[in-house]
Structures are given as C-alpha cells and as structure tokens.
C-alpha positions as CSV (number, residue, x, y, z in Angstrom):
1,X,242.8,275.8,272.3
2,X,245.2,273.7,274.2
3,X,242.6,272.2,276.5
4,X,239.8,271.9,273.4
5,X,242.8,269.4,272.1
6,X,242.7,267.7,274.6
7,X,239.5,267.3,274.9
8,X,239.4,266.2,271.3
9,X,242.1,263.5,271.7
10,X,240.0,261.9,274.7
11,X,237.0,261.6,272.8
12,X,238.6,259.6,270.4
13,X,240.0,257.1,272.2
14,X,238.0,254.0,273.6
15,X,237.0,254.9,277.1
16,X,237.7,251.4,279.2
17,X,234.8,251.8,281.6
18,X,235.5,250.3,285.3
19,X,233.1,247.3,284.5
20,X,234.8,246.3,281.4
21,X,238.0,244.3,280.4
22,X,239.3,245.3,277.5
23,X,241.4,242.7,275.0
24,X,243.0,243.5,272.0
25,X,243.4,242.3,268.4
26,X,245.5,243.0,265.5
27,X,245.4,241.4,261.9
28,X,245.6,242.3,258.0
29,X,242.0,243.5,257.8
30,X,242.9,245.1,254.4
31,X,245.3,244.1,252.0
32,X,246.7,240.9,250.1
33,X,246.0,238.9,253.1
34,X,242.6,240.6,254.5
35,X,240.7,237.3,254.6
36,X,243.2,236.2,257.8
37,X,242.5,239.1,259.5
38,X,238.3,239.4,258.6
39,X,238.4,235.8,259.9
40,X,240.3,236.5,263.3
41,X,238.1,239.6,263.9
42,X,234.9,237.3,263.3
43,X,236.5,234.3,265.9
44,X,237.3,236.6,268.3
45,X,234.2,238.7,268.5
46,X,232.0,235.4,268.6
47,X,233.7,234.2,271.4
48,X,233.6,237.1,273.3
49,X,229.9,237.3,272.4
50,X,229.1,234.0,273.9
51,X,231.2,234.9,277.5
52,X,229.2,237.6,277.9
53,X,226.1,236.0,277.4
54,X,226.9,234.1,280.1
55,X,228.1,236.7,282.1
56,X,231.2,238.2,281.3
57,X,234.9,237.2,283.4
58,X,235.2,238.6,287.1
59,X,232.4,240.8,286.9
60,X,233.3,242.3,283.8
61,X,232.1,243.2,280.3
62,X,235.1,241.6,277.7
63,X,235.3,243.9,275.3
64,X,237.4,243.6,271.9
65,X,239.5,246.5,270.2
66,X,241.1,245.4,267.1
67,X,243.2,247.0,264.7
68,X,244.3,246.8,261.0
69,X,248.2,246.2,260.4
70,X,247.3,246.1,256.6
71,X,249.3,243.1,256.2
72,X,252.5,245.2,256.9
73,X,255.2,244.1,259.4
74,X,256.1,247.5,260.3
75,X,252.3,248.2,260.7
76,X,251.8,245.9,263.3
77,X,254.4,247.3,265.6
78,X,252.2,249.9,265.6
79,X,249.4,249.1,266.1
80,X,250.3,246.8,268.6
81,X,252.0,249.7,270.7
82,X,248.5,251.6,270.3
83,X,246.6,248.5,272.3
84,X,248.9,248.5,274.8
85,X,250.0,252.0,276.0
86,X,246.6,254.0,274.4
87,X,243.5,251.3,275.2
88,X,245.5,249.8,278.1
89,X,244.2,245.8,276.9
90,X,245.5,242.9,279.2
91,X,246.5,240.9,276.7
92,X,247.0,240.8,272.6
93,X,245.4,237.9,270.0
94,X,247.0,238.2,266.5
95,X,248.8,238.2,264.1
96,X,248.0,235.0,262.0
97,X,251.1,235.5,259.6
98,X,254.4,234.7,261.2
99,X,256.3,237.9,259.6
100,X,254.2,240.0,261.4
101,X,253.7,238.1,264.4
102,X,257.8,238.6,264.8
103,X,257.2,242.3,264.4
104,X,254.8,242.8,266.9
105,X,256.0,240.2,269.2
106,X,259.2,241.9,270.9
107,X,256.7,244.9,271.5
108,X,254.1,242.3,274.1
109,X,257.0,240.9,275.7
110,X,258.7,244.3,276.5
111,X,255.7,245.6,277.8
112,X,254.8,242.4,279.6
113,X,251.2,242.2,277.6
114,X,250.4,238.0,276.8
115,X,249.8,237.9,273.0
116,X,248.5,234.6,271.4
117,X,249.0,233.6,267.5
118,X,245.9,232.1,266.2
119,X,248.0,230.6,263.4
120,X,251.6,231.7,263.1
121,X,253.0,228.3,262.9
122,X,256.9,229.9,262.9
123,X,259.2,228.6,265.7
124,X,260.7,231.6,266.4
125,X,257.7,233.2,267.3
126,X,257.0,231.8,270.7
127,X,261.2,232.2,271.0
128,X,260.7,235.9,271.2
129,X,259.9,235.3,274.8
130,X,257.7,234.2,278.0
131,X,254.7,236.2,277.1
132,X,254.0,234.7,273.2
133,X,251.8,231.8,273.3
134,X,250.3,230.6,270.4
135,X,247.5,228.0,269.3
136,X,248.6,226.4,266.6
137,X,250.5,223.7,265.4
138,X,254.2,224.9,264.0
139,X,255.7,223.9,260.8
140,X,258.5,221.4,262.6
141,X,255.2,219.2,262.5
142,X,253.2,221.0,259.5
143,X,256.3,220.0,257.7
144,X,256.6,216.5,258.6
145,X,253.3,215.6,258.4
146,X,253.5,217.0,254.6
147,X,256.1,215.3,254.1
148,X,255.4,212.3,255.3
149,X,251.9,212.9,253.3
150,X,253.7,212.6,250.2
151,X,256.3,210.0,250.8
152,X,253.8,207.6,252.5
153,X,250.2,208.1,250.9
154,X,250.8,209.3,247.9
155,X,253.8,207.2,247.2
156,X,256.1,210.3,245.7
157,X,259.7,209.8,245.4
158,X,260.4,212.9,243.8
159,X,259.4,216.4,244.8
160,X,260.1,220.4,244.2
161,X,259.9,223.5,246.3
162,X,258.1,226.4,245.4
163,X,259.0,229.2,248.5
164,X,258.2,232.6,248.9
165,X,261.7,233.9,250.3
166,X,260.8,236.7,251.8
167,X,258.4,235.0,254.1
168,X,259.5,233.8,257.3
169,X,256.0,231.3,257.4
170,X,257.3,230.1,254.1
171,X,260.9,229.0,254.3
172,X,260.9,227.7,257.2
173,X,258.1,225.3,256.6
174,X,260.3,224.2,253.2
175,X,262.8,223.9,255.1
176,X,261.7,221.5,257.5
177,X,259.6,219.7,254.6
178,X,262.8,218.9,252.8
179,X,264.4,217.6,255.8
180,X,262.1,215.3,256.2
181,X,261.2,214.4,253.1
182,X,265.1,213.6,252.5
183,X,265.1,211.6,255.7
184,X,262.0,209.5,254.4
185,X,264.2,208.6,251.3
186,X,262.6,211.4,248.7
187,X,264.8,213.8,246.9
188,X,264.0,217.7,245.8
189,X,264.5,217.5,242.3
190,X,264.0,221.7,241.7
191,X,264.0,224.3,244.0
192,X,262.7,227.8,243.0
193,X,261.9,231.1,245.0
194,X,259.4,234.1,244.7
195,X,258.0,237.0,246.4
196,X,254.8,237.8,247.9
197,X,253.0,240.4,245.6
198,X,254.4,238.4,242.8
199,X,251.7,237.6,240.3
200,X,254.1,236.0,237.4
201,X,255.5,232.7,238.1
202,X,256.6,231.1,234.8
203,X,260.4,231.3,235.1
204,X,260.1,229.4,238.1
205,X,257.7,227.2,236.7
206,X,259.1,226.2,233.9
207,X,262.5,225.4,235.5
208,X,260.2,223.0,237.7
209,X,259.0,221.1,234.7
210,X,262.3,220.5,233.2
211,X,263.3,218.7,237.1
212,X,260.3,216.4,236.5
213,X,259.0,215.9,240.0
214,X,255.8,214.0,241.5
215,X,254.5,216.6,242.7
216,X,255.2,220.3,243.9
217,X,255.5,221.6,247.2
218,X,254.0,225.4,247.5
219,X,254.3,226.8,251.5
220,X,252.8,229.9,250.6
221,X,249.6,231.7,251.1
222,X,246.3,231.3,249.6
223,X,246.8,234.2,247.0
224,X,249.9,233.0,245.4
225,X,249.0,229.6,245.5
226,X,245.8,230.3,243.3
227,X,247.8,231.5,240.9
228,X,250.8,229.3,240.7
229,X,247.9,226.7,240.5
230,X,246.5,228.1,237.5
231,X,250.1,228.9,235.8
232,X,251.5,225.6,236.6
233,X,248.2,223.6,234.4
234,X,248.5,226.3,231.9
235,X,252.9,225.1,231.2
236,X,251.7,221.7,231.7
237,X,252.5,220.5,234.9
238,X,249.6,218.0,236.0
239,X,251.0,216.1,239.4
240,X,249.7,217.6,242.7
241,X,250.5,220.6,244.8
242,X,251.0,220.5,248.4
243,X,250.6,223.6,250.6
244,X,250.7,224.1,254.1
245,X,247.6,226.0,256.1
246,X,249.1,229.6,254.2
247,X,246.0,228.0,251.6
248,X,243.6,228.2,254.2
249,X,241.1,230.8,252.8
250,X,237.7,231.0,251.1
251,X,239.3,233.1,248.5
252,X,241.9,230.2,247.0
253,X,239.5,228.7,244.9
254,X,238.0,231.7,244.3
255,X,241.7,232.4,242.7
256,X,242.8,229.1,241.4
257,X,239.8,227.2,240.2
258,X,240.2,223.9,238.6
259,X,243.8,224.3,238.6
260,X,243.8,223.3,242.4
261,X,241.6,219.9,242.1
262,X,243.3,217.1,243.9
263,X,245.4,219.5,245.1
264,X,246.7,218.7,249.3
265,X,247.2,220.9,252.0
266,X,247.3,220.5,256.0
267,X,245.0,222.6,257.9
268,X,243.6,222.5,261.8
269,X,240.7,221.3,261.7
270,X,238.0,220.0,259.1
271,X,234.4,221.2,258.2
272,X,233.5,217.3,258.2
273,X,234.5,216.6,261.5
274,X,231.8,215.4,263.5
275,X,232.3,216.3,267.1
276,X,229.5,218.1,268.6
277,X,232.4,220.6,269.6
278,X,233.1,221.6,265.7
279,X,229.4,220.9,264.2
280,X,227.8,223.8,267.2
281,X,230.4,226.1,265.9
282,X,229.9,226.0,261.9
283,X,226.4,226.2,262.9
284,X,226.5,229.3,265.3
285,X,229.3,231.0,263.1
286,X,227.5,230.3,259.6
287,X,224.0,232.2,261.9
288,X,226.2,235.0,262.9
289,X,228.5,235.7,259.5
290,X,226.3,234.1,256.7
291,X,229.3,232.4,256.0
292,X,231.4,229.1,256.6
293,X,234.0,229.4,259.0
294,X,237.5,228.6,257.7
295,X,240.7,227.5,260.0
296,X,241.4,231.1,261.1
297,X,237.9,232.1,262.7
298,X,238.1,228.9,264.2
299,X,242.0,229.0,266.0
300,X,241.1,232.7,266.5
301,X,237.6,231.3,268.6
302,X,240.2,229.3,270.1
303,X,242.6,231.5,271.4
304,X,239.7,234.0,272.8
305,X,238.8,230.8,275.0
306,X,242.1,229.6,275.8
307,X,242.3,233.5,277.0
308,X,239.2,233.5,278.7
309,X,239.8,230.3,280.7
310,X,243.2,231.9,281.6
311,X,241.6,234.8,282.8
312,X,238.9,232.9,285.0
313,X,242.1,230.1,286.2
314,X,244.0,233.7,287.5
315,X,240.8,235.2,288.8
316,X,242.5,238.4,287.6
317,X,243.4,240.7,285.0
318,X,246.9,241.2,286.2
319,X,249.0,240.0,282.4
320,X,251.2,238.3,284.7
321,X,249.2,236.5,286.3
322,X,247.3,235.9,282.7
323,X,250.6,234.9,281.6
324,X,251.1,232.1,284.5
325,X,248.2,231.1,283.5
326,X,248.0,230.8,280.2
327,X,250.9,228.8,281.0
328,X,249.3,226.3,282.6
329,X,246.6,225.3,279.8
330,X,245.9,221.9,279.6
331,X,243.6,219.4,277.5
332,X,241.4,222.7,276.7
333,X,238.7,221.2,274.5
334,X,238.7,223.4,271.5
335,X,237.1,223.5,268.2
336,X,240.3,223.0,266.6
337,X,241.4,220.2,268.7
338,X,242.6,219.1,272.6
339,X,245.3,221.9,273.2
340,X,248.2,221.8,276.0
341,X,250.1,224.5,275.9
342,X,253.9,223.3,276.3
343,X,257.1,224.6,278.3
344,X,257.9,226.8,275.6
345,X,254.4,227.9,274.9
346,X,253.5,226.0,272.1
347,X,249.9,223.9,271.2
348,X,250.6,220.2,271.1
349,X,247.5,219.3,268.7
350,X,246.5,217.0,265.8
351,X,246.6,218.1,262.1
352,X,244.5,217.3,259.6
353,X,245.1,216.8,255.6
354,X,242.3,218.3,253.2
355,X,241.6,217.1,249.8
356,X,240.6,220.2,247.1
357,X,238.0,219.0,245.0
358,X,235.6,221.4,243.0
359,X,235.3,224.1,245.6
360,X,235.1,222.0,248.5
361,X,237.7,220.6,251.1
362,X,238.1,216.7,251.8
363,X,238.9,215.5,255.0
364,X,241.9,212.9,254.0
365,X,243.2,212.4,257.2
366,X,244.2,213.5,260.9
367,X,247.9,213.4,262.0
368,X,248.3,213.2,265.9
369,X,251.4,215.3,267.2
C-alpha cells in the first residue's frame, strides 16, 4: 500500500525531463482579480512558445508550470513553495498584485529562486531582497506622473483620494500621489478609505461631494473602480477619475460603462503605439487568444524575455547565476518599453497616460522616467 502511494504521488507531479527547463508562474487565475492572472498565464506561455520555436535555451525545452493563488496572499506562499521544492523551476514570474507579491516574495529569496513581478509596482517588493526583480514601473513614478497629470494637463487645483486601505498597491500609490500633488501646489480636499470586496461605496462618496474637488483620485483595481465609477455619476459627481494601472483590465468597462468616459489612468504601454515591436505582438497575441492583449499579458511577455535573455547571458540554469544576470539587464527592447534593470532591481521605463472613451483606451501621452 505504502509503495502504491508512492507511486501515486509521482504520477502526479510534473516529471522535469533532462531536456527541459522548467519555469514557474503564479497569479489570481480565479477570483476578484482572475483577469491579472488569465493575462500573465497568456504572456508567459506566448513567449515561451516563440523561444522554442526557435529552439529552446541551452539545449532545452522551456517549459511553464503555473499555479492559481486565487487572489489570496496566504495562497501564494503556497503555491510558490510548491514550484520551488515539488517542480524544482529555476526561477518564479508573478504575482502582478503587490500584496501578494510581498507574500510570496520572502519564500524566492530564502530559497534563492529569481522571481520577476510583471506589474507589482510596490517599493517594498524588490526591498524583500537580491533575488526580486520586477518589470515595471513603481508607484514613486506612477504617482508623480498622475499627479503631475492633473496638476499640469488638466489644470486641477483641487483633488480627493479614494484608497483601498487594505491594499499595499493602493496606499502607497496615494500616498506618493498626494505628495506630489501637494508639492505641485494642489491640495486634497477629502480623503476616504474602502476595502477590496467592497461593492457599496456611497458613504465615502458622498463625503467626497461635499469636499468639492476637480477631480477624484481612485488607486485601486479594475473591479472597484467600475463601480465607484458608476456610484460616483449616479450621487452626482461629474469631474474625472484618475486611477493608476490597478484599472488595467478588459473587464473595467465591462463594469463601469459610461460612468468611466473621460475617465484617466496610467498604464505601460498603449494599443496605439506604433513601433513594430508593440503592433507584431497585438497581432500575434490577438491570432493566439482571440483577444486584445491588455498591460499584463504584455509586462508578463516581458518578463519571460527579460528571463530568457538572462538565461542565454548566464549560459546556465544555475538561479544564481540567473540572478547575476538578470542583474545585469540593460536597454532590453520590450514591448512595453526599453527596460534597465537598476541597482536595486527595479525597471527604469516610460509611462504612458490613457484616455477612457466608450470602450476604448486613448493614448494621451508618454512620461519618460
């Protein structure tokens, strides 16, 4: 019986054949937030699709494992422990929301195990230590080019904050918004708080009417956001609503409608762009997913090819020698942008602004770091 458990227990797990390099992935494949994760698992798989087409890296087959965290913190500990010590990958790509990334984080770096944030845009991630690497922008500039958005092209003197407190994502881009937005000669006239999950939000928005600001600031995700959009019209609040790339998702307008029109938010990179670089991946990702591609599947293409090029620059799959590596990234031409990779493993890259406008996103314009 013993042995037949055994048995059992080896047939389920991957089998990492001698001509294959396994990677790993983890995101919210299910729950509030599954549209990050559905995204990263499409970038990722595309990418790896197109290296082995051309031939794998050192001989080898990449092959991706990803997992489900369910949008839970807790959950993606865990499964970030499976990739490592059960399908033995040489590195991690995930999580796209900040919370989680700081979960699953301290489990890479113990286990010396490179792990790259598509879009986790938190300082502290890449703080958790030598191993996190991420390839996005993070909100020190998301914040100021939002900030400076508002102060400087849309000519508001007067702003509120809408956080959710419980997310790390969130607060800290408000607070480095109101920073800046102070320091540009703008004052927060109302400040309220919610929680992710939340679906009620007229308290808050009603206390944001009676401040009478220009226009709102929301640094949430995509699923509150809809709905704060709709609530806000509904109470009466017509000026604009400014988010940070937490809106980034085919489902906000899905959610919010009309209530989001000439609504702002700042994203990595733009359908509209023209660069060859961009255009050859809508085009290849819309063939693959019958779909557009949104922010995510594109920073999560990038951070497969930032990964792969790594891999090729060590001419092994050694993590530590991944992780010098990775390290050393610079001027990689991705679809999101030129990224270096900085001493404390951040992506120095441009931002862009994007217009909502009936169910499509406007290019507005591109902020260089």
């Amino acid at each position: 019986m013993g042995i037949l458990c055994l048995l059992l227990i080896a047939a389920c797990k991957p089998a990492q054949q001698a001509n294959e390099l396994l990677i790993g992935g983890y995101g919210a494949l299910t729950g509030s937030t599954a549209t990050f994760g559905q995204s990263t698992q499409k970038g990722i798989e595309m990418a790896v699709e197109e290296v082995n087409s051309s031939g794998g890296l050192l001989g080898k087959k990449v092959r991706l494992v990803m997992e489900d965290d369910q949008g839970k913190p807790e959950e993606a500990q865990t499964v970030v422990s499976r990739l490592i010590n059960r399908d033995r990958v040489v590195a991690v790509i995930g999580e796209n929301a900040s919370s989680r990334s700081l979960a699953a984080a301290p489990v890479c770096q113990a286990a010396g195990i490179p792990m790259i944030s598509p879009s986790s845009t938190n300082p502290k991630v890449t703080e958790v230590g030598n191993f996190i690497f991420r390839v996005c922008f993070i909100d020190p500039f998301q914040g100021k080019v939002m900030a400076r958005f508002a102060a400087n092209s849309l000519k508001v003197k007067r702003m509120a904050i809408l956080r959710d407190i419980k997310n790390d994502y969130s607060v800290g881009l408000a607070e480095v918004f109101t920073e800046s937005f102070e320091a540009l000669g703008g004052s927060i006239t109302g400040n309220e708080s919610y929680s992710e999950g939340d679906s009620d939000f007229s308290a808050q928005l009603t206390s944001l009417k009676q401040a009478n600001p220009e226009a709102v600031f929301i640094p949430g995700y995509y699923t509150e956001a809809g709905l704060i959009a709709r609530q806000a019209r509904k109470l009466g609040i017509t000026v604009p609503l400014l988010g940070g790339d937490g809106w980034e998702s085919p489902k906000l307008w899905e959610i919010g409608g009309e209530a989001l029109n000439d609504c702002y938010y700042s994203n990595h990179y733009s359908l509209n762009d023209p660069s060859p670089s961009v255009q050859n991946f809508v085009s290849s990702y819309k063939k693959r997913n019958s779909e557009t591609p949104d922010a995510v599947a594109a920073l999560s293409y990038d951070a497969a090819g930032i990964l792969f090029a790594a891999i090729r620059s060590a001419g092994s799959i050694e993590p530590a020698k991944i992780r010098d590596a990775l390290a050393k990234i610079q001027a990689y031409s991705g679809v999101t942008g030129t990224i270096t990779i900085d001493e404390k493993r951040n992506a120095v890259k441009p931002a862009v602004v994007l217009r909502v406008k009936n169910g499509s996103l406007e290019f507005v314009e591109a902020v260089q770091p």
